[in-house]
C-alpha positions in Angstrom: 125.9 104.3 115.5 123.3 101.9 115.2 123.4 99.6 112.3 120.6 100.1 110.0 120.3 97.2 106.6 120.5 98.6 103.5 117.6 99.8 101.1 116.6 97.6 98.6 114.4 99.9 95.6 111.3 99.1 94.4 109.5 100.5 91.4 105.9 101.4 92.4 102.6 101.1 89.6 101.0 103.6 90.4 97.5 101.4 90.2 96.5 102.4 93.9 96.6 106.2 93.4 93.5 107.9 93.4 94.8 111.1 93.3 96.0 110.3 89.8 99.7 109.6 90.0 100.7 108.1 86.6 103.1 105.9 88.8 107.0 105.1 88.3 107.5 105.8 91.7 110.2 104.2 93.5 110.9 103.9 96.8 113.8 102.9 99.1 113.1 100.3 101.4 114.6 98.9 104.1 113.5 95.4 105.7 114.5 93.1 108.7 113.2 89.7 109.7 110.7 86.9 108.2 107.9 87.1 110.2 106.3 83.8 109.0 102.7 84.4 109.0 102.4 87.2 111.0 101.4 90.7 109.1 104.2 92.5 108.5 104.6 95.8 110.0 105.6 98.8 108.2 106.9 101.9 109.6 106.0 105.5 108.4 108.0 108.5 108.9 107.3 112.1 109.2 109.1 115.4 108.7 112.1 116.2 108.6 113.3 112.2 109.0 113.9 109.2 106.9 113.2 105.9 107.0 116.2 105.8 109.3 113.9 107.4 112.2 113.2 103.5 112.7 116.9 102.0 113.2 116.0 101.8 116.7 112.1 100.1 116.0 113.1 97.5 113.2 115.7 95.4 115.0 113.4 95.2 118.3 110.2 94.4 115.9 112.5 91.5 113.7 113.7 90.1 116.9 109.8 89.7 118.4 109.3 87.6 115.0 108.5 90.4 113.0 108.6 91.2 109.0 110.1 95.3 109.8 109.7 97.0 106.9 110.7 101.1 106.5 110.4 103.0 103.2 111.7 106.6 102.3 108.5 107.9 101.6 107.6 109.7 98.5 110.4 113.0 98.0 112.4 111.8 100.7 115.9 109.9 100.8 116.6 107.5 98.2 112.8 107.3 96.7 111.4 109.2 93.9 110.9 113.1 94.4 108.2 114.3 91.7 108.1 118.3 91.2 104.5 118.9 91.2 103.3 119.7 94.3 100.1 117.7 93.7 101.9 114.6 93.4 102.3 114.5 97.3 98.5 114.3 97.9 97.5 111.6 100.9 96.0 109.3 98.1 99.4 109.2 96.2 101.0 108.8 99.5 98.6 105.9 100.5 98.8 104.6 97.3 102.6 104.1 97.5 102.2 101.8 100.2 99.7 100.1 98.7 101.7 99.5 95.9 104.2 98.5 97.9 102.5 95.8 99.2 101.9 94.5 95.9 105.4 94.6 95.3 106.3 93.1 98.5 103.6 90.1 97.5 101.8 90.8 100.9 98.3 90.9 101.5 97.8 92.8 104.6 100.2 94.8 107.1 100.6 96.4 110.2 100.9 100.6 109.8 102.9 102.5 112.3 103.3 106.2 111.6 105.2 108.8 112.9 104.3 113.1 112.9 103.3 113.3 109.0 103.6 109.6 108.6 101.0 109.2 111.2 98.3 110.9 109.4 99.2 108.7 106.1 99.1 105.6 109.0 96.4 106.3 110.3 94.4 106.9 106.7 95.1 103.8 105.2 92.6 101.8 106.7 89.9 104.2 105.2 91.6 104.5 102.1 92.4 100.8 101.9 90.8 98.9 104.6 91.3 95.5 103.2 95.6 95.9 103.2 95.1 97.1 107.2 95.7 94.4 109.9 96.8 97.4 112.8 97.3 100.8 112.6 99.7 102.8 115.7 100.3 106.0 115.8 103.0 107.3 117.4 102.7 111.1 118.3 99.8 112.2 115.5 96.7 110.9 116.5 93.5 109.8 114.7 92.2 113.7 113.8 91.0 115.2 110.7 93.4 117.5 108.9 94.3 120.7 109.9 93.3 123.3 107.1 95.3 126.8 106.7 92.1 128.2 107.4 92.3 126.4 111.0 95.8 127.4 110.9 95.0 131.3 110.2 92.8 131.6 113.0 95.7 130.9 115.7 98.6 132.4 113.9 97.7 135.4 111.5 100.9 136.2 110.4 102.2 133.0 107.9 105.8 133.6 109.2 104.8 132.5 112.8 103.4 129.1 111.9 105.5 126.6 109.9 103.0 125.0 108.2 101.6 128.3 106.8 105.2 129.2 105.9 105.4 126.4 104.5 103.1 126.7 101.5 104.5 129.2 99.6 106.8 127.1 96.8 110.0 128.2 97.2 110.2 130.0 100.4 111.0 127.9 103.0 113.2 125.4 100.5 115.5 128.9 100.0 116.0 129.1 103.5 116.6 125.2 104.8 118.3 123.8 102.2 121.1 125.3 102.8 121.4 124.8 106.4 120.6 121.0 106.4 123.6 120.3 109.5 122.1 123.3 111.3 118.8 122.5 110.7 119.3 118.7 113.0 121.2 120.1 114.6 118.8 122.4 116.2 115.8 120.4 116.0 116.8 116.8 117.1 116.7 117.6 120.5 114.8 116.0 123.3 111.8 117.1 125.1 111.4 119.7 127.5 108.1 120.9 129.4 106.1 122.9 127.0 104.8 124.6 129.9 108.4 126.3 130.2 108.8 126.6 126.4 105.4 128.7 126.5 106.6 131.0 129.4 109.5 131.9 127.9 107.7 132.6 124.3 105.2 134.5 126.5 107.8 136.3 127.9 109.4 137.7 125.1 105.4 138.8 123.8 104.9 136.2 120.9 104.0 132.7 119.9 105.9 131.6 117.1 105.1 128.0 115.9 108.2 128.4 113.1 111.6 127.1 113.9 113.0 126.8 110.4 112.9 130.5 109.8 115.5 131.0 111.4 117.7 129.0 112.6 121.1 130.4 113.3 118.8 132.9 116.0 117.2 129.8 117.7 117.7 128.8 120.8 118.6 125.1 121.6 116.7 124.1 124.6 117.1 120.6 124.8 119.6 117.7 124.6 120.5 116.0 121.8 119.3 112.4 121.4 121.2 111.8 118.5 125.2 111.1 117.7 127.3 112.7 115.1 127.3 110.0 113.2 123.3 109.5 113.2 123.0 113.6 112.7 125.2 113.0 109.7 123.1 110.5 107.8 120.4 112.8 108.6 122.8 116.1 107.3 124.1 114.2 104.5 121.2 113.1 102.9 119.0 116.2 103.0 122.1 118.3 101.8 121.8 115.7 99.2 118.0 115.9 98.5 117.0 119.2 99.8 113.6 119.3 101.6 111.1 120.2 98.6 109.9 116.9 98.4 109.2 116.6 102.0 107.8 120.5 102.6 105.1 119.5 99.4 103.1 117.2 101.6 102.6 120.3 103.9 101.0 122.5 100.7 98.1 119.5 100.4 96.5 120.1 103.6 93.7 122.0 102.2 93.7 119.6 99.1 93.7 116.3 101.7 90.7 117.8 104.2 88.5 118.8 101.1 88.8 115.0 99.2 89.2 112.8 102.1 86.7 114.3 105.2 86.2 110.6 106.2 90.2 110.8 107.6 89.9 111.2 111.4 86.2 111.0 111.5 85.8 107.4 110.1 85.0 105.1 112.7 87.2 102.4 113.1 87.0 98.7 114.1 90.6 97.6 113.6 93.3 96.7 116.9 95.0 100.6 116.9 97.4 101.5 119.5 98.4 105.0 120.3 101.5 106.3 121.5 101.6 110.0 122.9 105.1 111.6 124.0 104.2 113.9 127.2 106.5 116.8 126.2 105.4 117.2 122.8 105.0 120.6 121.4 103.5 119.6 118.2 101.1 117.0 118.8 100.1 117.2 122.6 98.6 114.1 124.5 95.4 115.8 124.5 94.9 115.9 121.0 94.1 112.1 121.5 91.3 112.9 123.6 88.8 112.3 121.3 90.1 108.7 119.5 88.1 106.2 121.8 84.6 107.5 120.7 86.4 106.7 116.7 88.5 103.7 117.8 86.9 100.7 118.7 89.9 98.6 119.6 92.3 101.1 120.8 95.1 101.2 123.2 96.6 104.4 124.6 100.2 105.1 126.4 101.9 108.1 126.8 105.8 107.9 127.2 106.5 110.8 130.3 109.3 113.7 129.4 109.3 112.5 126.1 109.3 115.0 123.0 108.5 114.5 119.7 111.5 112.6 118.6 109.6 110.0 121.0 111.1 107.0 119.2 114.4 108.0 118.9 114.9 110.1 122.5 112.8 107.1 124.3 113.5 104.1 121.7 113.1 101.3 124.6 109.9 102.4 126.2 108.2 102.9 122.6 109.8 99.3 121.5 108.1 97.9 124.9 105.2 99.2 124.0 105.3 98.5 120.3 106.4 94.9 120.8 104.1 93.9 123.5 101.0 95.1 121.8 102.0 93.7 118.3 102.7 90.1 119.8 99.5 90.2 122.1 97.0 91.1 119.2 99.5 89.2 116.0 101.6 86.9 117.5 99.1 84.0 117.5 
């Protein structure tokens, strides 16, 4: 299993929360290498991972001379899980990291998000331009938030579409929870073509966007790209947690798109890179498309056969890529 350092906690003000968090947040954070005067780089996870989705990304980022920092966001792991579903807004979210750089005594960083990370990444440097050195996403690109409007007129029935699922309070916590093991272990797979994936949903006459609803009748089509020991941490800690804390940022779409339209629509001026996994289901290469008419100093890869798990299933090709682009534009 590879070695991951241990979190050190760190109590958050809550002064960078515009979405009115009264603060005493903390979050668990885990940190390699000095970096000197280079801009630290702090990585962002999305749904269902942990800081942990990094272990691969923080030893290759130390060793390229490199500050590697990864939190458990907000409701995940070892940080702080409020129960209102409004605490989970992007401006809270944002605003953790933020804070955290106030706690970390560091002026500016590097942001690199993953899935639901990638859209806190990736709205930071609107949100708080002057603590933004680099933003990469990996997987999400720069876009505007989906609404369940959006959402609705793809998939009308909630049950077919995760995210819609998702919003009801309650619902989907009453069926995952309990099935934390099954849950990675059906999910962390690698990728496979999503031509094929879309045949076979075609051929059995629907499109259903939800694997969490049920998941002793889902089909494992791909590999596994992690070990037991790694789908463990993963098991243990959500059987631990549950997944209320991460399923809220899903039920602030509608709440993010309506107080923060400038997200994905912004220009920016800032050295981005994008990383795009070919065999994504999820977020698709082409949903990119549109980021150099936004990005002004933007680099784009995609890593081929690669799902969404990209930086887990491909972790040396996303660590070349990472690492080459973070010393060319930072390592001066």
């Amino acid at each position: 299993m590879t070695s991951f350092p241990p979190a050190v906690h760190h109590t958050l003000s809550g002064l960078h929360a515009p979405d009115g968090d009264p603060g005493g947040i903390r979050l668990a954070v885990h940190e390699l290498g000095d970096g000197g005067d280079r801009p630290p780089v702090v990585f962002c996870h999305g749904f269902p991972e942990l800081a942990y989705s990094w272990r691969h990304q923080l030893p290759a980022v130390a060793d390229a001379g490199f500050r590697a920092i990864a939190p458990d966001q907000r409701g995940y792991g070892g940080s702080s899980a409020p129960d209102a579903v409004d605490a989970y807004g992007l401006g809270n979210l944002c605003g953790d990291l933020a804070d955290l750089l106030d706690a970390l005594e560091v002026e500016r960083a590097v942001f690199v998000g993953h899935d639901w990370g990638g859209f806190v990444a990736w709205a930071m440097p609107v949100l708080f331009p002057e603590r933004c050195a680099g933003v990469v996403g990996v997987c999400t690109p720069y876009v505007p938030f989906p609404t369940t409007a959006f959402l609705r007129s793809m998939f009308p029935d909630d049950e077919k579409m995760y995210m819609l699922w998702f919003q009801q309070p309650g619902v989907a916590e009453s069926v995952i929870d309990p099935r934390a093991r099954l849950l990675f272990e059906k999910l962390m797979i690698g990728g496979v073509d999503p031509a094929e994936l879309l045949a076979a949903q075609l051929a059995r006459g629907e499109l259903d966007m939800n694997p969490f609803r049920d998941l002793e009748g889902l089909e494992r089509v791909g590999e596994p790209i992690v070990t037991e020991d790694e789908l463990s941490v993963y098991a243990d800690t959500f059987g631990r947690t549950g997944f209320r804390g991460g399923v809220n940022w899903y039920r602030n779409i509608d709440a993010n798109a309506a107080a923060h339209p400038e997200v994905g629509t912004r220009p920016l001026e800032l050295p981005t890179l994008m990383i795009c996994a070919e065999w994504d289901p999820a977020l698709r290469p082409e949903m990119a498309a549109g980021m150099p008419d936004l990005c002004a100093d933007l680099e784009l890869h995609t890593v081929a056969k690669a799902g969404h798990w990209v930086q887990q299933e491909s972790p040396e090709e996303v660590n070349d890529l990472l690492v080459d682009w973070l010393v060319r534009r930072f390592g001066g």
